[in-house]
MOPAC internal coordinates of N, CA, C and O (Angstrom, degrees):
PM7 1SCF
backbone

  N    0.0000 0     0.00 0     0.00 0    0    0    0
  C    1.4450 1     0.00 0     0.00 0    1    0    0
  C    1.5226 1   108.46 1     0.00 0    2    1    0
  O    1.2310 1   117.99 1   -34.52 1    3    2    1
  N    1.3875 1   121.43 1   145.48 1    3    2    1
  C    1.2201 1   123.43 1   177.67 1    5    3    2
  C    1.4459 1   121.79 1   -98.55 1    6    5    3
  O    1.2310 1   116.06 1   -82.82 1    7    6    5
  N    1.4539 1   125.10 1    97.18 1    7    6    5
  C    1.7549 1   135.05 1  -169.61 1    9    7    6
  C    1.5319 1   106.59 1   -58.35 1   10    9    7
  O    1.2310 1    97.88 1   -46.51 1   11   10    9
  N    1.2094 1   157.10 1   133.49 1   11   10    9
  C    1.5022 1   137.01 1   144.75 1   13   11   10
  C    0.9088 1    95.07 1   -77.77 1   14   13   11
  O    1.2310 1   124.86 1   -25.32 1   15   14   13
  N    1.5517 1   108.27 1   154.68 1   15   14   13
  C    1.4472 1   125.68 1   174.75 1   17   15   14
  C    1.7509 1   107.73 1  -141.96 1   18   17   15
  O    1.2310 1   125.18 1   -65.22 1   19   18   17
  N    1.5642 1   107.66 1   114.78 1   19   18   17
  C    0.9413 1   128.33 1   162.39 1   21   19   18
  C    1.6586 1   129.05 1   -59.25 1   22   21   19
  O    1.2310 1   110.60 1   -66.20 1   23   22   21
  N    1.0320 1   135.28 1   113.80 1   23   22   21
  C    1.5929 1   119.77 1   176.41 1   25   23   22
  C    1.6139 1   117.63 1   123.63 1   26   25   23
  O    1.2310 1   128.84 1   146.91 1   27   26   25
  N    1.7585 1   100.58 1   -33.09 1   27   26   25
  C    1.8140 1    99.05 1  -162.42 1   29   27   26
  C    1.9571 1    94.26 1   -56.05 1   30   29   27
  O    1.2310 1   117.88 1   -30.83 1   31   30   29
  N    1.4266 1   121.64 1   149.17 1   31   30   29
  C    1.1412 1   130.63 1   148.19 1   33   31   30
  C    1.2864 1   115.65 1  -113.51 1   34   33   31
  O    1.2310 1   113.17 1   108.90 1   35   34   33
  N    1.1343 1   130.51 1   -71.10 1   35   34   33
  C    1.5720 1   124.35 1   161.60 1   37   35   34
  C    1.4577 1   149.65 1   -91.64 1   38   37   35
  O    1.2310 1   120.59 1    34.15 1   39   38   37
  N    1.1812 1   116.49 1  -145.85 1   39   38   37
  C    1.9682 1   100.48 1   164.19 1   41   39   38
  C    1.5009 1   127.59 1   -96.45 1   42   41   39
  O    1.2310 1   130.86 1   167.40 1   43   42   41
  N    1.0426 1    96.64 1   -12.60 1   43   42   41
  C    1.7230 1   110.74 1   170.03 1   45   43   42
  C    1.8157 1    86.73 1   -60.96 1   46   45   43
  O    1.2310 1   116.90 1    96.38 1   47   46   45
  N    1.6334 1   123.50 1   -83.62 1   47   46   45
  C    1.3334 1   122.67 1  -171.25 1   49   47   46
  C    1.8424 1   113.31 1   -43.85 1   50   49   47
  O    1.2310 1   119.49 1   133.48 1   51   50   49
  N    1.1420 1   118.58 1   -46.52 1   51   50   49
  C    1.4388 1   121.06 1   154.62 1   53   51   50
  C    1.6064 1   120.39 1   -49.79 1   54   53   51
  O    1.2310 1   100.63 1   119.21 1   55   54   53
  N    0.9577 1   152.76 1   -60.79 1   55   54   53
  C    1.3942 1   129.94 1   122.19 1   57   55   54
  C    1.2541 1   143.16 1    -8.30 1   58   57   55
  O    1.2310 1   109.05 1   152.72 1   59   58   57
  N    1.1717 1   138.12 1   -27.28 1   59   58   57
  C    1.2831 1   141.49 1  -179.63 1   61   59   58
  C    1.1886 1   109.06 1   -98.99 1   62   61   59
  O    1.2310 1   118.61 1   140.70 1   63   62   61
  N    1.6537 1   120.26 1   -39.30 1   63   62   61
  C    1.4875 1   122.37 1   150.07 1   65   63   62
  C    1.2467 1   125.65 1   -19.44 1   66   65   63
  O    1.2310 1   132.04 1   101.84 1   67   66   65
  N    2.1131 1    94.36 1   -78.16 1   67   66   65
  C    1.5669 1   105.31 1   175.34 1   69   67   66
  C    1.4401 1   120.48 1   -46.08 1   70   69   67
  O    1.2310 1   116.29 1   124.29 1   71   70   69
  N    1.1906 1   124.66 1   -55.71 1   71   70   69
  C    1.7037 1   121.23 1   162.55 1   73   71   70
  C    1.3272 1   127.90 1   -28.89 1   74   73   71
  O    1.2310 1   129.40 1   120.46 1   75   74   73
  N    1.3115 1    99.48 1   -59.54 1   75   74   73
  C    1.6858 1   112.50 1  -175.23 1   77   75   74
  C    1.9203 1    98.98 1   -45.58 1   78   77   75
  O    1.2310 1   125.91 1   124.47 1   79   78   77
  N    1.7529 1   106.25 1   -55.53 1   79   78   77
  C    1.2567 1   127.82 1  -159.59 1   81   79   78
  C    2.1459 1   104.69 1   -65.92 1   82   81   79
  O    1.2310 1   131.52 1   134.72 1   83   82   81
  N    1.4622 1    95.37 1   -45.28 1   83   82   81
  C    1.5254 1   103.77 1   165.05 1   85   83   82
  C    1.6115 1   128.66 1   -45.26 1   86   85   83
  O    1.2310 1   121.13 1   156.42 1   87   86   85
  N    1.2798 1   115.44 1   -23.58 1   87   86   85
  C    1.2606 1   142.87 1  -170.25 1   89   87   86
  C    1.5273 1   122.21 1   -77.92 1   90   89   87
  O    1.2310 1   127.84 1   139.15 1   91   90   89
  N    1.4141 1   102.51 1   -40.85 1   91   90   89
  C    1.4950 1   120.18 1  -163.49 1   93   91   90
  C    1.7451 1    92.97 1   -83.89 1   94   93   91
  O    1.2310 1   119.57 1   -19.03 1   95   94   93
  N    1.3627 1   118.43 1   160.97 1   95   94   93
  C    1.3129 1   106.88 1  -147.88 1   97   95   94
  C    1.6311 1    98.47 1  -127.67 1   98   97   95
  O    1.2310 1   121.53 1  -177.08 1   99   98   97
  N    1.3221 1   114.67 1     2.92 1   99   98   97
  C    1.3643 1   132.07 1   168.46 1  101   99   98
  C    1.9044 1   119.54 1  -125.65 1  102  101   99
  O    1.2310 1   137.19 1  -162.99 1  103  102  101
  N    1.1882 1    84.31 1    17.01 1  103  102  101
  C    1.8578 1    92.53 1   165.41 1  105  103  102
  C    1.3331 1    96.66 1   -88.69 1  106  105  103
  O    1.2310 1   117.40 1   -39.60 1  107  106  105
  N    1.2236 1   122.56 1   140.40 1  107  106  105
  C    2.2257 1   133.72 1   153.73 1  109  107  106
  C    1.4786 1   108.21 1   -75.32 1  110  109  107
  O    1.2310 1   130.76 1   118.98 1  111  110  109
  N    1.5592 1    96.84 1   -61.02 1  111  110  109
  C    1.5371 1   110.85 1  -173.25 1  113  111  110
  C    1.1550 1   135.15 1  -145.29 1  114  113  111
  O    1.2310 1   116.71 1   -25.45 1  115  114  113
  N    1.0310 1   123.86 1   154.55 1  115  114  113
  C    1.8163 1   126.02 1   178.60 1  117  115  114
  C    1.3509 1   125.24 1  -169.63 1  118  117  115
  O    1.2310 1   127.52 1   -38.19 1  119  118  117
  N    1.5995 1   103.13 1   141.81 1  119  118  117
  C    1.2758 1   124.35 1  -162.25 1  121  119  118
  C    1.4991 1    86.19 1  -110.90 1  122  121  119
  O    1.2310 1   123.41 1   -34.51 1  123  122  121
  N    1.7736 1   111.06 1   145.49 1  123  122  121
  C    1.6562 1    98.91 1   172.02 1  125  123  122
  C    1.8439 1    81.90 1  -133.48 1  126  125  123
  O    1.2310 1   127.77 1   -30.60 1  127  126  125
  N    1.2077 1   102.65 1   149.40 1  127  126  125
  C    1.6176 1   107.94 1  -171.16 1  129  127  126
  C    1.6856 1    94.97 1  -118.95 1  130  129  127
  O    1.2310 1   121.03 1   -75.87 1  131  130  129
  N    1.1985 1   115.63 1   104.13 1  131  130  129
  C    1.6228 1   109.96 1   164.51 1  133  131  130
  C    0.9793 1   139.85 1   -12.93 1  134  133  131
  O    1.2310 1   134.13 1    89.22 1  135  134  133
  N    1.8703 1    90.29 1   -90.78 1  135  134  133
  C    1.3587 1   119.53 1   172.41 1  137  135  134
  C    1.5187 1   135.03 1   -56.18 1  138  137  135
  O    1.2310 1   134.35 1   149.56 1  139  138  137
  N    1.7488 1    89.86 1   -30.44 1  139  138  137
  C    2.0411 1    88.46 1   172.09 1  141  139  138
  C    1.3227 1   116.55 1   -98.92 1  142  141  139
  O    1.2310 1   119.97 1  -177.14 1  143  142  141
  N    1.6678 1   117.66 1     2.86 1  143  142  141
  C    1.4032 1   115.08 1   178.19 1  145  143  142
  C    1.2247 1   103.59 1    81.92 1  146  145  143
  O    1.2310 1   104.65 1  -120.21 1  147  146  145
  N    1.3672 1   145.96 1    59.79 1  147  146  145
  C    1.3721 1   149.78 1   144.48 1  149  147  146
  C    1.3811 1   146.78 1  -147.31 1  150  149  147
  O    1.2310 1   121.60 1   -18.92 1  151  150  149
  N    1.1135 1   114.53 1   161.08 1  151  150  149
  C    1.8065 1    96.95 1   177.15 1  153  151  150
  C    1.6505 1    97.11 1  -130.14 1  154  153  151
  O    1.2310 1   128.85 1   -43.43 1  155  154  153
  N    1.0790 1   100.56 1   136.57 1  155  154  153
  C    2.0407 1   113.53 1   155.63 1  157  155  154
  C    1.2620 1   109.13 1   -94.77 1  158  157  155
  O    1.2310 1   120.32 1   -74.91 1  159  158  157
  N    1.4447 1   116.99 1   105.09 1  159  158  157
  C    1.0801 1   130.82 1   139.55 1  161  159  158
  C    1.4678 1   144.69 1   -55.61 1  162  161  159
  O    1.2310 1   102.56 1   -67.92 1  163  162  161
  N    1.5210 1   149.56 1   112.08 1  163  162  161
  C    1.1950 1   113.93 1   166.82 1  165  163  162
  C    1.8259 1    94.01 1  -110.72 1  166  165  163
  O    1.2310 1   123.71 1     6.27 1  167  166  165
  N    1.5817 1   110.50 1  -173.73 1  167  166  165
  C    1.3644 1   141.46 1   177.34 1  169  167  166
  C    0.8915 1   115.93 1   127.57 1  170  169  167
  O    1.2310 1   116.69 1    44.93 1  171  170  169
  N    1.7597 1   123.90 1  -135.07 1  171  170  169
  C    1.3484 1   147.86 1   177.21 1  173  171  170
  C    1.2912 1   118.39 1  -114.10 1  174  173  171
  O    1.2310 1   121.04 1   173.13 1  175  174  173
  N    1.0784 1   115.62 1    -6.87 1  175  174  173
  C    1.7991 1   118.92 1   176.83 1  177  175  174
  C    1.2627 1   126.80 1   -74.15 1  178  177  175
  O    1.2310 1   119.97 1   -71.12 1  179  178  177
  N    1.4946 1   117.67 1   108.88 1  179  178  177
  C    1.0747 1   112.72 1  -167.24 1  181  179  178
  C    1.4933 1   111.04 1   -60.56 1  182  181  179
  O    1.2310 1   133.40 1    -7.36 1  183  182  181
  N    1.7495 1    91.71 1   172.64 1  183  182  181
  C    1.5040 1    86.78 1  -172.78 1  185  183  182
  C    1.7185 1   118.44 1   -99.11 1  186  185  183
  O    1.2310 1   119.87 1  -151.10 1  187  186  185
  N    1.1647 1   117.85 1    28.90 1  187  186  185
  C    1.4276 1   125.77 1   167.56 1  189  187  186
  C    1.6737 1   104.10 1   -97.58 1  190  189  187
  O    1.2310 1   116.86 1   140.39 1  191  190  189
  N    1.2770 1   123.57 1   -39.61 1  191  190  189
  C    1.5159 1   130.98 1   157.47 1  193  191  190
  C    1.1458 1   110.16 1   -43.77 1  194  193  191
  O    1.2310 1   108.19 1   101.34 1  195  194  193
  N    1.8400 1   139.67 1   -78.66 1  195  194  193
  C    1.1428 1   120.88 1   163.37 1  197  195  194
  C    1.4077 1   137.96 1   -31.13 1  198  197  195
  O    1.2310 1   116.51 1   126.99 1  199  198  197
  N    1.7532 1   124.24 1   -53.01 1  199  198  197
  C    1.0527 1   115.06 1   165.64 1  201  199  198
  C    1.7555 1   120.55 1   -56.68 1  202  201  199
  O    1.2310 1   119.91 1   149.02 1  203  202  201
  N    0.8773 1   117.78 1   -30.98 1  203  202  201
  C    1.6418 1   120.61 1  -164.20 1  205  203  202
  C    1.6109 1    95.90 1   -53.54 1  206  205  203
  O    1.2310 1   131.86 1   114.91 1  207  206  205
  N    1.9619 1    94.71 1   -65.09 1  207  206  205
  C    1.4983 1   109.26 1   177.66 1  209  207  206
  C    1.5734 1   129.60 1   -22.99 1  210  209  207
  O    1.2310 1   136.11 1   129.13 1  211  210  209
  N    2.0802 1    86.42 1   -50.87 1  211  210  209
  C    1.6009 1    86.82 1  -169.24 1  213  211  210
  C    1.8355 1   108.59 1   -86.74 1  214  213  211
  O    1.2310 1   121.09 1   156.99 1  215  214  213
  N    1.2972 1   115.52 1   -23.01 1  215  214  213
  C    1.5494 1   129.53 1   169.35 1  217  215  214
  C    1.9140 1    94.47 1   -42.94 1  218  217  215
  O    1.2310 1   139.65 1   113.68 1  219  218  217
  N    1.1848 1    79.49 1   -66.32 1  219  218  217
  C    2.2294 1    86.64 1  -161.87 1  221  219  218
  C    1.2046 1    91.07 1   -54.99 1  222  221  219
  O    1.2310 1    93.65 1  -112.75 1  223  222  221
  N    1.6151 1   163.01 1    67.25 1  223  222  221
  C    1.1424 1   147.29 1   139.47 1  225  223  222
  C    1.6128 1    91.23 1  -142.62 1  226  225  223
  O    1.2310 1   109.47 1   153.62 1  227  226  225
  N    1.2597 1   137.35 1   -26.38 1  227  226  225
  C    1.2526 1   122.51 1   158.74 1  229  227  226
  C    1.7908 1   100.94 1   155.19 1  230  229  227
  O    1.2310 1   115.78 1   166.90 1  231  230  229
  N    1.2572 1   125.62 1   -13.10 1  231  230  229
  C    1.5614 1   127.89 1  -172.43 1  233  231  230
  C    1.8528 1   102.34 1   -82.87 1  234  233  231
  O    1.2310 1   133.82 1   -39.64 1  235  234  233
  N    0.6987 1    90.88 1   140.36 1  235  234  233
  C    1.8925 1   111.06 1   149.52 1  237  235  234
  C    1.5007 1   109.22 1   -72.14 1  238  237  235
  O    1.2310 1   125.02 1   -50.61 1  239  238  237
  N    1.6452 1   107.97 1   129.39 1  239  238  237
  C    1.6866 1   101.29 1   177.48 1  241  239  238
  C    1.5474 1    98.41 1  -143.51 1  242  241  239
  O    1.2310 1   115.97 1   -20.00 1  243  242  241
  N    1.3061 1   125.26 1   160.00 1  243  242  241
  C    1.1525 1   109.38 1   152.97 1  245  243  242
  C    2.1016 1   103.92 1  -158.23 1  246  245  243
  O    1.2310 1   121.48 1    -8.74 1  247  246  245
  N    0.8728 1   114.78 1   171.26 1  247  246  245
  C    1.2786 1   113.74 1  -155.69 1  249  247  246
  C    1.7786 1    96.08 1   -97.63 1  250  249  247
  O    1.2310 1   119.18 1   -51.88 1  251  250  249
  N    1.7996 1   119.17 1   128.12 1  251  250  249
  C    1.2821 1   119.06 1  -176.22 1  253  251  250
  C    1.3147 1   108.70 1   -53.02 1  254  253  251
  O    1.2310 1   121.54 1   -32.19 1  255  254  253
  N    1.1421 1   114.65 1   147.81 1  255  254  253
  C    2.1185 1   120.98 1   164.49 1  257  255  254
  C    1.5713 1   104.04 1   -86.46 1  258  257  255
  O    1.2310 1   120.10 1   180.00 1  259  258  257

């Protein structure tokens, strides 16, 4: 699934993403893209879990339609 993510400016915030995203215990995989504001997720984690994750560290997220 593809997350938008509101907020990243650099790689420190691109990092903190990936962490946040490393964490969740039904993600497989993820790509977090800086510059276009997103992450690809795959697994089983829903996607209110991902957003929550990436919300509670300080970004706005919400999952593409």
């Amino acid at each position: 699934m593809k997350i938008l993510i509101d907020g990243m400016t650099c790689n420190h915030c691109k990092e903190s993403v990936e962490e946040a995203l490393s964490k969740i215990a039904d993600v497989e995989n993820y790509k977090v893209y800086l510059e276009e504001g997103y992450a690809e997720v795959t697994g089983n984690a829903k996607a209110e879990e991902i957003i929550n994750a990436i919300e509670d560290i300080g970004f706005d997220a919400k999952e593409e339609q």
